[in-house]
C-alpha positions in Angstrom: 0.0 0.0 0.0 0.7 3.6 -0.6 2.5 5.3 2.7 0.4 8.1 3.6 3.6 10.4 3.9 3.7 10.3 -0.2 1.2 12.7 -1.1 3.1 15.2 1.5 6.3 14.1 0.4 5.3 14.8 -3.8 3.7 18.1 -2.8 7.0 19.2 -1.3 8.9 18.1 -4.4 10.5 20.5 -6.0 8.5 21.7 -9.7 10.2 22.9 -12.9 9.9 26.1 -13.4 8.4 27.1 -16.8 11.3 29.1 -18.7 10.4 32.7 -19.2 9.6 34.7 -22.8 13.0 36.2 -22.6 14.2 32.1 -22.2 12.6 31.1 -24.8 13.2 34.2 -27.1 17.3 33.4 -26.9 16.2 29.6 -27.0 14.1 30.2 -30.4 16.8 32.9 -31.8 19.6 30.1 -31.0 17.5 27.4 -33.2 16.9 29.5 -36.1 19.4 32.2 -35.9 19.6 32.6 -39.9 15.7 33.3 -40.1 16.6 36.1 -37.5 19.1 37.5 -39.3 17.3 37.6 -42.6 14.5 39.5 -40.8 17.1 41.8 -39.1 17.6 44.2 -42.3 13.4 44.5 -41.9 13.2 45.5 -38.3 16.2 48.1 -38.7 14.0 49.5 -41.8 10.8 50.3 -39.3 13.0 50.8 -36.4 15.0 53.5 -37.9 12.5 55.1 -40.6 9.0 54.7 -38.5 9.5 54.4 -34.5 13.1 56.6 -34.7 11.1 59.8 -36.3 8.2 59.3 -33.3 10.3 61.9 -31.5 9.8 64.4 -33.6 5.9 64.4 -32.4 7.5 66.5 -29.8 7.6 69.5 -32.2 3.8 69.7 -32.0 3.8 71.3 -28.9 7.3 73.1 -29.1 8.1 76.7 -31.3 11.0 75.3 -33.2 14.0 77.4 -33.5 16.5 76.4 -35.9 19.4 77.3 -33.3 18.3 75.0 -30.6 16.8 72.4 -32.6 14.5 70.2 -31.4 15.2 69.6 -27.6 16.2 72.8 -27.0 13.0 74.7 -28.2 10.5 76.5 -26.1 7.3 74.0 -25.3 4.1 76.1 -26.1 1.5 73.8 -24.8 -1.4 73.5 -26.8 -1.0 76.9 -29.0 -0.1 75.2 -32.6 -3.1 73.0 -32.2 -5.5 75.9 -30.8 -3.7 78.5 -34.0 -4.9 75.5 -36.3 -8.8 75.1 -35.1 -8.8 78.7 -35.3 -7.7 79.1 -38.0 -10.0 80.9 -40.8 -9.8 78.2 -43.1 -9.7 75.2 -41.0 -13.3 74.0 -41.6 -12.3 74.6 -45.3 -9.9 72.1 -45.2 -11.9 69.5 -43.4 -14.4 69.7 -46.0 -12.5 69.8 -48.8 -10.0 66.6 -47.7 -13.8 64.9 -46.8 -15.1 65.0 -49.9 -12.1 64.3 -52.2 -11.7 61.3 -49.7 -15.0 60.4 -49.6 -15.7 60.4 -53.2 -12.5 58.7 -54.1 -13.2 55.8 -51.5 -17.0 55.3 -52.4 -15.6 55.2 -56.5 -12.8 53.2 -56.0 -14.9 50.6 -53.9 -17.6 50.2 -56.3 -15.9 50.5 -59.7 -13.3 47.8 -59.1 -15.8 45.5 -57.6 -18.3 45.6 -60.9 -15.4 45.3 -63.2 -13.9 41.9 -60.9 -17.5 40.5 -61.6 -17.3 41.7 -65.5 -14.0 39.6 -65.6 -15.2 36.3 -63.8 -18.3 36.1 -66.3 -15.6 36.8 -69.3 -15.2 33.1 -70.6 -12.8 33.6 -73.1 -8.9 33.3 -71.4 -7.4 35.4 -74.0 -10.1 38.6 -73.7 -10.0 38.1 -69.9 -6.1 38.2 -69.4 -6.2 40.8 -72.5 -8.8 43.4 -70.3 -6.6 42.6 -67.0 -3.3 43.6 -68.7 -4.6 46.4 -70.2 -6.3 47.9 -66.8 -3.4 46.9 -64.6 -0.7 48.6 -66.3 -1.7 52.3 -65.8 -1.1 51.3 -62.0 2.7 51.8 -63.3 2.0 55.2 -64.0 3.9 58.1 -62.0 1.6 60.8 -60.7 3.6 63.4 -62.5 3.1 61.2 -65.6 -0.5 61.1 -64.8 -0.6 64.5 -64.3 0.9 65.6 -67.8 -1.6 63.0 -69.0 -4.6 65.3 -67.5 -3.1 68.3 -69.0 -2.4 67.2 -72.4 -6.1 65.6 -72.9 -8.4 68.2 -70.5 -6.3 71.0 -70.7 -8.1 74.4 -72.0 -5.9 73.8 -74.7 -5.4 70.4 -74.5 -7.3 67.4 -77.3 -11.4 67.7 -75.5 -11.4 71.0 -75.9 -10.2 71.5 -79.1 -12.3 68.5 -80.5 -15.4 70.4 -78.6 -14.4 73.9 -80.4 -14.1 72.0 -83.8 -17.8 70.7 -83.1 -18.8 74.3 -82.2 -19.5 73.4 -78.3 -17.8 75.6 -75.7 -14.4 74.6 -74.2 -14.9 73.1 -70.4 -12.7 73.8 -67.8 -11.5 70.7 -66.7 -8.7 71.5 -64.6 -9.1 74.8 -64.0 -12.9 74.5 -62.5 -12.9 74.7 -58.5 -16.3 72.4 -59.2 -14.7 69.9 -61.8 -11.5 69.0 -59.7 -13.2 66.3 -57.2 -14.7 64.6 -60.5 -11.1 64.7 -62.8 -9.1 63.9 -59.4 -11.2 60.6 -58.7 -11.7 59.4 -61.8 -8.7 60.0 -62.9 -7.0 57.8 -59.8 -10.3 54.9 -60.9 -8.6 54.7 -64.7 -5.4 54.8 -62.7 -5.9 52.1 -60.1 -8.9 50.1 -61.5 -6.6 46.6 -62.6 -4.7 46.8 -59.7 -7.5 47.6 -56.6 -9.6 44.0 -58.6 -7.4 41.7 -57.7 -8.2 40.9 -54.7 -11.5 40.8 -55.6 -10.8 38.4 -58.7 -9.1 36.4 -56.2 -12.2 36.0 -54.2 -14.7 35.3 -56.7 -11.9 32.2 -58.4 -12.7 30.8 -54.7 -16.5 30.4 -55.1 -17.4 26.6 -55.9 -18.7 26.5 -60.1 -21.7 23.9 -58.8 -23.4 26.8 -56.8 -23.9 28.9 -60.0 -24.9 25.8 -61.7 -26.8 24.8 -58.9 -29.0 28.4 -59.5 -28.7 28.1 -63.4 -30.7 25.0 -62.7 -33.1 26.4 -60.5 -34.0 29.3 -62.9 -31.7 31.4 -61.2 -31.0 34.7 -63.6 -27.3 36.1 -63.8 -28.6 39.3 -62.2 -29.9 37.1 -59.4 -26.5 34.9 -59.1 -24.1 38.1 -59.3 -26.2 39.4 -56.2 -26.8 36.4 -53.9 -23.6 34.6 -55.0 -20.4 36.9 -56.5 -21.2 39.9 -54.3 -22.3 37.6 -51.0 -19.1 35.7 -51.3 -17.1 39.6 -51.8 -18.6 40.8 -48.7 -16.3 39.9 -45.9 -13.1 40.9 -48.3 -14.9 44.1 -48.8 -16.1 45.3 -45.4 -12.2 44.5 -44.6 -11.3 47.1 -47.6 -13.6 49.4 -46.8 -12.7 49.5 -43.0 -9.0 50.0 -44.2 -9.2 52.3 -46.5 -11.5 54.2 -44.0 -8.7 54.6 -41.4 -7.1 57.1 -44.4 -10.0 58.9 -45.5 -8.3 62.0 -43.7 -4.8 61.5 -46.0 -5.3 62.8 -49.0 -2.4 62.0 -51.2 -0.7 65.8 -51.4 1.4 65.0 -54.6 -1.2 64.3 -56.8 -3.5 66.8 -55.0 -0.2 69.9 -55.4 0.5 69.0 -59.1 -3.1 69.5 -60.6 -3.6 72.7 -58.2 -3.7 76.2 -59.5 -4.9 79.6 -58.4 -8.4 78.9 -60.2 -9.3 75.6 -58.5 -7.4 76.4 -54.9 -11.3 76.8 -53.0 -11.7 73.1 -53.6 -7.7 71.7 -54.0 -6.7 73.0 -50.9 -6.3 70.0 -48.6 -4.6 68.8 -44.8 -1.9 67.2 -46.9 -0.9 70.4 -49.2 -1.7 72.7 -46.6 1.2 71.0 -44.1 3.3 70.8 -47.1 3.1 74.6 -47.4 3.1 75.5 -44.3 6.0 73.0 -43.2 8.4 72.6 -45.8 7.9 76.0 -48.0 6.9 78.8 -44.8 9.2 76.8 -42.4 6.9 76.5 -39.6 7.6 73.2 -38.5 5.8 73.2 -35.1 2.3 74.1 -36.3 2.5 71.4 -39.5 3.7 69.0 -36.8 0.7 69.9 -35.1 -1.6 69.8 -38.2 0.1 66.5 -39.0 -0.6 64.6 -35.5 -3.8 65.6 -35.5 -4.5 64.2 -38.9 -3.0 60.9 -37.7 -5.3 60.8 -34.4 -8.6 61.5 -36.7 -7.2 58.5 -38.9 -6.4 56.4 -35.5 -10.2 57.1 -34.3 -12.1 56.6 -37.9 -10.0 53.2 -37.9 -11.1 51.7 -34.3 -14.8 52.9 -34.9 -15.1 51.5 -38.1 -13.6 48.2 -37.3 -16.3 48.3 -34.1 -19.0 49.0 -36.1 -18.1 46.2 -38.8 -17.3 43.7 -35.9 -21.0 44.2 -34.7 -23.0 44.5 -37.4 -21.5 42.1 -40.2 -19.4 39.9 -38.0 -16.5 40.8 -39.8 -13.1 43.0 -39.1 -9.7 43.2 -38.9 -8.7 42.3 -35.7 
């Protein structure tokens, strides 16, 4: 029989400890060393160009003076931020970065999506990789490019407008039209990044099993009916994801695209957050207050990002974390 001193005896034996993360960290960095080191060149990259700069953030609350530099000048509290919400054109800037962002995301959600489902009912392999080439490859296009583009086709010299004055019609302003720059901007960036944003999509709908369409095919099922209830049901999740992505930068408006069609004539609607910090910043020098602008651009992004991945988590089910 079992001596009733045993169960004391095992309870006072002595347990391994279970090794600690920083254990088995130098335990998992010994075993595959060269897979560390090949990630190495990656984590410098981030570290130096992304959590390095951080400390800059500092300058948002500081008046920078280029003889002190950055820890040496004065901290002003709140000022830049309160100079910026004060500002006379502040709500100006909010509403024009809003809609340009706004417009571009609703477009470039919806456009790519119809075109993916074009493709997957394209039978013929030689027309479908023929249509994807073609739309991918002004993805390769520099804005500047892009730009020049714009200005040689709806200049108010450029080939529209002189086709429309050989017709008789009246020259339109394309890009010098405060009211026509949210249209050229966005559809120009849709024609721009139409191949490339359907991947993904394209991806998704090659997933969906062939025997559910012939499944509805068989029960009378029209292809209106089977785009909606199949192509765009199996989409949803990798569009909610997307959306809720893109979302988090509906406040960071692209300023090089946005700086190179602006002009005097179109400024009331052009005028951005991502131009304006540019000018301020880099061209009047006053690093502080575009600091300032610039953080609080990043915190509206932070906030749109969590509230729309709440929202999405609750209603749909879906998100991205």
């Amino acid at each position: 029989m079992r001596s009733p001193k045993a169960a004391p005896d095992a309870a006072r034996a002595p347990r391994l400890d279970r090794p600690s993360f920083g254990q088995r960290l130098l335990a998992d960095i010994r075993k595959n060393w060269i897979l560390y080191v090949m990630v190495l060149p990656v984590l410098a990259y981030y570290l130096l160009f992304s959590y390095v700069p951080m400390a800059g953030i500092q300058l948002a609350f500081k008046k920078y003076m280029i003889k002190k530099g950055i820890w040496g000048s004065p901290w002003v509290g709140l000022k830049n931020f309160s100079r910026f919400f004060k500002g006379y054109n502040f709500w100006t800037l909010i509403w024009n970065t809003m809609a340009i962002s706004l417009y571009s995301l609703v477009v470039g959600t919806v456009v790519p999506i119809l075109f993916s489902v074009l493709i997957n009912y394209v039978r013929h392999k030689r027309w479908k990789k023929t249509l994807q080439m073609v739309t991918y490859l002004p993805y390769f296009i520099s804005n500047v490019v892009l730009v020049g583009m714009l200005a040689i086709f709806l200049g108010d010299s450029g080939l529209i407008n002189a086709l429309l004055q050989r017709l008789g019609l009246e020259a339109i302003p394309f890009l010098s039209s405060g009211k026509l720059f949210r249209s050229v901007y966005t559809w120009s960036g849709v024609w721009q990044g139409l191949g490339y944003s359907s991947v993904i999509y394209i991806a998704a709908l090659s997933g969906v099993d062939p025997q559910i369409h012939e499944a509805a095919i068989v029960d009378g099922a029209s292809i209106w009916r089977r785009i909606w209830h199949i192509d765009l049901a199996e989409l949803r999740p990798t569009v909610l994801v997307l959306f809720i992505m893109s979302l988090g930068n509906v406040i960071n408006v692209g300023y090089e695209k946005v700086l190179l069609m602006q002009n005097s004539l179109n400024t009331s609607t052009s005028e951005v957050l991502s131009t304006y910090v540019y000018k301020i910043g880099l061209i009047n020098s006053d690093y502080g207050f575009s600091t300032a602008v610039g953080l609080f651009n990043s915190l509206v992004s932070m906030v749109l990002l969590l509230v729309a991945n709440r929202v999405a988590k609750k209603l749909a089910g879906y998100s991205i974390w």
